[in-house]
N, C-alpha and C positions, 0 to 999 in steps of 0.2 A: 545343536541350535535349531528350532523350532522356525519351519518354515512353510509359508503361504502361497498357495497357486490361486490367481486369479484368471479362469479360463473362458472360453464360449464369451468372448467381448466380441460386439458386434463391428465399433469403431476404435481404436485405440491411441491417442495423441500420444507422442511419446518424445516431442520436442526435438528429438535426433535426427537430420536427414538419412544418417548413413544407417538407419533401423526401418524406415519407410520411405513412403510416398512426402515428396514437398518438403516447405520449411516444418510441416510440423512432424514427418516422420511418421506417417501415417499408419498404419497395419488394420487390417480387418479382417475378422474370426481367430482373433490373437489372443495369447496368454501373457501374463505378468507372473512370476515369481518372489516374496519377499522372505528373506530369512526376517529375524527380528525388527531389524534396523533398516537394512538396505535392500535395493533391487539386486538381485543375484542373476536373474535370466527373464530374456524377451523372446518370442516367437511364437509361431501358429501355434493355436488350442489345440490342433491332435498331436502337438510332438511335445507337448508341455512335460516336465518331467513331474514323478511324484513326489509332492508334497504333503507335510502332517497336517495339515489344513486344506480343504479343496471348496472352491468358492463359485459354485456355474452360476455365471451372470447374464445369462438367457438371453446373450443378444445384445445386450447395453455397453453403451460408450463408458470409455475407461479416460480420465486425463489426470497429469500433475495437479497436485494440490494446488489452489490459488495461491499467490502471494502476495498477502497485502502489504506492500511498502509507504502506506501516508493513514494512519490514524492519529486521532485526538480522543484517546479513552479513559484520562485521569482527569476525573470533573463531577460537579454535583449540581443538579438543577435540570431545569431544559427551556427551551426557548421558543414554546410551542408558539405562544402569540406576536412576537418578533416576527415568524414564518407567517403568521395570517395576517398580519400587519404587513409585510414585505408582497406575499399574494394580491392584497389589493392596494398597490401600487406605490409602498416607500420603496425605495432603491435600499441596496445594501451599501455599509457602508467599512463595513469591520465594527464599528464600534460598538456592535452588540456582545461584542467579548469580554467586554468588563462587567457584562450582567454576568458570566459563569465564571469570573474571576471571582467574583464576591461570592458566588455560592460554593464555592471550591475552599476558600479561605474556610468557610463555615463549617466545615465538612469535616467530618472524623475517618481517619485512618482507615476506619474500617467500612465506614462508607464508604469513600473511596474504593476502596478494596472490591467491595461486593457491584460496582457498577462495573468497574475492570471485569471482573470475572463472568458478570451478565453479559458484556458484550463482546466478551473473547468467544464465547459458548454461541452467542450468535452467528460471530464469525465464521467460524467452524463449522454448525450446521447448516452456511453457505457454500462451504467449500474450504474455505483458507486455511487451510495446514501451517503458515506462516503469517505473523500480522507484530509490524515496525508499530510501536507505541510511544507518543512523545510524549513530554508535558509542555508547560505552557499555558495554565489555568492558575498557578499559584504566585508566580512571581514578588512574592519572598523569597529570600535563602531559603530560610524552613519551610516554606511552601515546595519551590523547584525542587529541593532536598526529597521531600516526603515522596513527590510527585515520582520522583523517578525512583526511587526507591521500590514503593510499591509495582511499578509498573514493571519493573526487575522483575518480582514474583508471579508475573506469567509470561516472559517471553526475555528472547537474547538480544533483540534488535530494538534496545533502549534508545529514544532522541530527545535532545535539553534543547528544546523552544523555550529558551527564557526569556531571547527576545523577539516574542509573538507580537504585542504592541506594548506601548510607554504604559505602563497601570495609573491607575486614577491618584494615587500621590505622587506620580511623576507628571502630571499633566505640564505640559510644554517646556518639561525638559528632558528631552529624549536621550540629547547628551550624558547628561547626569545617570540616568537610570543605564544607559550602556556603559561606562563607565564602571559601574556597581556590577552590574554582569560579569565583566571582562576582571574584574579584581578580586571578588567575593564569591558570584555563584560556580561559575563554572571551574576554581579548583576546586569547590568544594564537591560539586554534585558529578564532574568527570568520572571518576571511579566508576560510578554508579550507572555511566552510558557507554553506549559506541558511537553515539553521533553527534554533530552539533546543527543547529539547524538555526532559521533567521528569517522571517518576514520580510522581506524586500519591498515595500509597497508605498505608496500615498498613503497617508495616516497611520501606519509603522514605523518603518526606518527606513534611511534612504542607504545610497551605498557606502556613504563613508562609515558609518555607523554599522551597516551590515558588516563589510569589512573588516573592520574592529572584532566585532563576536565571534567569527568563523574563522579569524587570524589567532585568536586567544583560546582557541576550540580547540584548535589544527595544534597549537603549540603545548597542548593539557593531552595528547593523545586521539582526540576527537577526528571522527572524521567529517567534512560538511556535505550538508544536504541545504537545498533553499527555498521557500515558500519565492516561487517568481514571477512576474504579469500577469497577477490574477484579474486585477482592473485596468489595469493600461499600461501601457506597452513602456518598460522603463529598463532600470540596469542589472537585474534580476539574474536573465540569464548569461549577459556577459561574465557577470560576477561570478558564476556557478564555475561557466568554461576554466576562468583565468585561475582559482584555486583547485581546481580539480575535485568539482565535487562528485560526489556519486549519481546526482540527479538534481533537475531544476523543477519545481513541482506546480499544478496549475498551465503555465504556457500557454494560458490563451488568446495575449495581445503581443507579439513576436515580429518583428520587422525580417526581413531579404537575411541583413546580416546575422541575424542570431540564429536564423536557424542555420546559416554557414557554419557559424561558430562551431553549435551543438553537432553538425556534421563530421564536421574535423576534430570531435574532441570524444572521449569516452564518459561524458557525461550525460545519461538517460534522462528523455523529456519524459515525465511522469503524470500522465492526460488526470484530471479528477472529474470526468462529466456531471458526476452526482451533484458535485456545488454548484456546478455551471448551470445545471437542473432548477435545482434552490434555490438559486436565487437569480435565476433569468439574465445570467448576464452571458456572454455570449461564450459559444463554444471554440474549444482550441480548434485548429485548420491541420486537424490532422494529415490530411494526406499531402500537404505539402512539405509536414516532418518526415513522411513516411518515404516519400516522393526523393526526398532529397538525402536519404541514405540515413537520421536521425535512431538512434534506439530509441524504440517507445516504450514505458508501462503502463498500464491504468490502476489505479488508487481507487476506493470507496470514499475516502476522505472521513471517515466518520466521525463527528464531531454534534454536538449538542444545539450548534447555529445554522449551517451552511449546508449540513449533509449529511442529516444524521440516519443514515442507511449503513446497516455491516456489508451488505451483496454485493459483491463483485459479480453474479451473474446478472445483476438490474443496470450495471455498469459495462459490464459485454455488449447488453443490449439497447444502452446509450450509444457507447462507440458506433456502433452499427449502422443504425439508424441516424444520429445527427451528426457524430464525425466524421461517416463516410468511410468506415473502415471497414475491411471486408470480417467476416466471418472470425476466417481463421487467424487475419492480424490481431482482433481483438481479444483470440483465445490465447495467442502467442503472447501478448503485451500482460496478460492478467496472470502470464505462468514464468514462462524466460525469461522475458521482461521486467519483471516485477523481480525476479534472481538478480536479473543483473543491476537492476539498483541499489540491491543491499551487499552488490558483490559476491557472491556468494556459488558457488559451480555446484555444490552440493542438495540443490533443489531447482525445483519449475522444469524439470525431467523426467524420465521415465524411463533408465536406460541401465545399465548394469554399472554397480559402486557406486548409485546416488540415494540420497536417503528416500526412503521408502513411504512417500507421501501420494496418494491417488485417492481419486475422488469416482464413483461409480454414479451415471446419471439416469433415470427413466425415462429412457430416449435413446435412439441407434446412434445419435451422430451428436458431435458436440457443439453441430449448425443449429441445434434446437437451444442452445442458450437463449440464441437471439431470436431463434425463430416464433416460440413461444414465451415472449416477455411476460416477467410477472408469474409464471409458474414454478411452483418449489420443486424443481428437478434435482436437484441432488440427493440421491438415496442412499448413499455407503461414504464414509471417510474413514479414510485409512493414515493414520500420520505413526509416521516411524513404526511403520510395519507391522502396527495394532487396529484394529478396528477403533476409532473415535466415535464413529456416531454410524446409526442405522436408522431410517424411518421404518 
């Protein structure tokens, strides 16, 4: 089996305490090993063993691949002037969603198809060796159907947001259309995910209604995930705690008690600054999740209204800057972090028997995410043990 040395790394995050320095495991002037698949062996670049492949990386920081756990990438349209409309001073409100409802409807398969694929390719030449893909633009059967169908055809970490908001033939009957979810779409479209997920919010669903979706999720195989106090502080993340979901997403209007909840429960708060960016509304209180013992991940959120960025290193350097999160929590959050919302032990590492996802930066330390915002620092990806991409 055909295996890769990655040597002469300057910095090397490797997510294991017991491989380095701190939570993230630090080493410097270190090697990576990958057979095919997985990481095989970690340690200094002079004791690095030979490899049929040999890769000197002159110095440059080495980290696990990104893990995007919150995209919106099955859609057709954009919503450029909504954003310059929202810039000079309309508030968001959600309800721009049913303009990419409508253009989603209209949209062919294969359109479809080819924006997915535009923006998974983005993703990746960000970094993200991993990226969760929902729907939640079609809301039809045959729409939700289609949605995650396709979005199957590039990744494993399918989620049915079908109920993102009431669509425009259900207007004020939110009942009804949940309903229609809970009976029709989601046996049909389950097969075709791993996740169920649900808009918790003012002008979505409230919690009985959320409740309803992620209870008939849960009961189809589904596991939940929840859109939670993205605009004001409601039942979002209790609701997440009490079903055991994998992650409450947004959290950026959180009372005393929720983030207790979120403490005492293995469900990841899942920060998205990009939207918070977007659309000027206020940022989560990171360091009081962090503070108070909370799993953190960061999201790009990418989506056509709110956030439409693939970079999770433009989200490093959110965090950083306006969450108030330090460096390396933020590089923690966008790698382990981001693993452990999709459950997953098998990435956002860098340690021997995990899959073989690293990301190679132009820059000694991976403090330069943040430190030089807005620069294409990522030079090499590497996903399951292949070269993905090279500048």
């Amino acid at each position: 089996m055909p295996t890769t040395a990655l040597t002469d790394i300057g910095t090397l995050v490797t997510n294991d305490p017991a491989l380095g320095d701190g939570p993230l495991g630090i080493r410097r002037d270190a090697a990576v090993v990958f057979d095919d698949k997985t990481v095989v062996w970690v340690g200094d670049s002079a004791a690095a063993p030979a490899a049929d492949t040999g890769v000197d990386l002159g110095g440059r920081a080495v980290l696990p691949g990104f893990v995007e756990t919150h995209s919106h990438l099955v859609f057709a349209g954009d919503r450029a002037e909504e954003f310059a409309a929202r810039m000079a001073g309309r508030p968001y409100g959600a309800g721009g969603i049913r303009t990419t409802i409508e253009a989603t409807r209209a949209a062919t398969d294969e359109q479809l198809a080819a924006n997915v694929a535009r923006l998974m390719d983005e993703s990746l030449r960000a970094g993200s060796t991993t990226v969760e893909c929902k729907s939640g633009y079609g809301q039809t059967v045959a729409d939700e159907l289609r949605s995650v169908v396709i979005a199957g055809r590039f990744t494993d970490e399918v989620t049915l947001l079908a109920a993102h908001v009431p669509p425009p033939e259900y207007a004020g009957r939110a009942d009804d259309y949940v309903a229609m979810v809970c009976a029709e779409m989601i046996p049909l479209c389950a097969p075709h995910a791993r996740w169920i997920d649900v808009f918790c919010e003012q002008g979505a669903f409230d919690r009985e209604q959320a409740h309803a979706v992620l209870s008939a999720g849960i009961a189809h195989g589904l596991v939940p995930r929840v859109h939670g106090n993205q605009l004001h502080q409601g039942p979002g993340v209790q609701l997440a705690v009490e079903l055991g979901a994998a992650s409450v997403d947004h959290v950026a209007h959180v009372s005393a008690a929720d983030i207790d909840a979120l403490a005492g429960s293995e469900t990841v708060a899942t920060l998205l600054p990009g939207a918070d960016f977007c659309t000027r509304n206020s940022y989560p209180d990171a360091r009081a999740l962090l503070d108070a013992g909370v799993t953190v991940a960061l999201g790009a959120d990418c989506n056509p209204g709110t956030s439409y960025t693939t970079s999770l290193p433009f989200c490093i350097a959110l965090a950083v800057r306006d969450l108030r999160m330090t460096p390396d929590e933020a590089v923690w959050a966008a790698t382990a972090g981001g693993a452990q919302a999709l459950r997953r032990t098998d990435i956002g590492a860098l340690r021997p028997g995990v899959r073989a996802d690293a990301i190679a930066l132009d820059a000694p330390s991976h403090l330069h995410l943040a430190y030089r915002p807005g620069v294409p620092l990522i030079s090499q990806v590497w996903r399951g043990g292949v070269l993905a991409y090279s500048k």
